[in-house]
N, C-alpha and C positions, 0 to 999 in steps of 0.2 A: 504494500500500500504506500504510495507516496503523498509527502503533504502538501496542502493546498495554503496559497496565501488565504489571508484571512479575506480580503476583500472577495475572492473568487469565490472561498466557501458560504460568504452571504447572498452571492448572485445565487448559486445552488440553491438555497433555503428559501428565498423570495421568486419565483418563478412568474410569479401571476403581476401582473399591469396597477397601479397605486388607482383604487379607487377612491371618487368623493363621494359620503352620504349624505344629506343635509336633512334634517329635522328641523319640526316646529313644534312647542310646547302650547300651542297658546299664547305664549308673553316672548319668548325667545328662538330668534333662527339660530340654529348652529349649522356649521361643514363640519365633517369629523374626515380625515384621511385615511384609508385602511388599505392594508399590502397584503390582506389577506384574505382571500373568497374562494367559495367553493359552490361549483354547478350541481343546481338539485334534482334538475329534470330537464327536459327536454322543450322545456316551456319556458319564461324569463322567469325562474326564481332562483334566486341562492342565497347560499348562507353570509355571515360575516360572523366575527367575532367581537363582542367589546363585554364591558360591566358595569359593574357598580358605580367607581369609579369615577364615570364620566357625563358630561352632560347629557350627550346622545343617547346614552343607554336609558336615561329617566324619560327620553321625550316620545323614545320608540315603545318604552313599556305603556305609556301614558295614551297612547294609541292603538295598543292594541284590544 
């Protein structure tokens, strides 16, 4: 096994294109940046990741 720069081995980890979400609570726009999504079907839906955390995560729970 040989090693990889570290810059190379983050290209490897990150594969997928930086997307933006943007949420509204009601009182606040947010953009949230995400480098990481996943295809859930063969329709427009996929996944993302976030939490607690963050403002996004209150605005999208807040609408569901």
């Amino acid at each position: 096994m040989s090693q990889l720069k570290l810059s190379k081995a983050f290209t490897l980890m990150e594969l997928g294109p930086v997307v933006l979400v943007t949420t509204h609570d009601g009182k606040k726009d947010n953009i949230m940046t995400i480098s990481w999504t996943m295809v859930m079907d063969f329709t427009p839906v996929f996944a993302i990741t976030t939490g607690e955390w963050n403002h996004s995560f209150a605005a999208l729970q807040s609408n569901a």
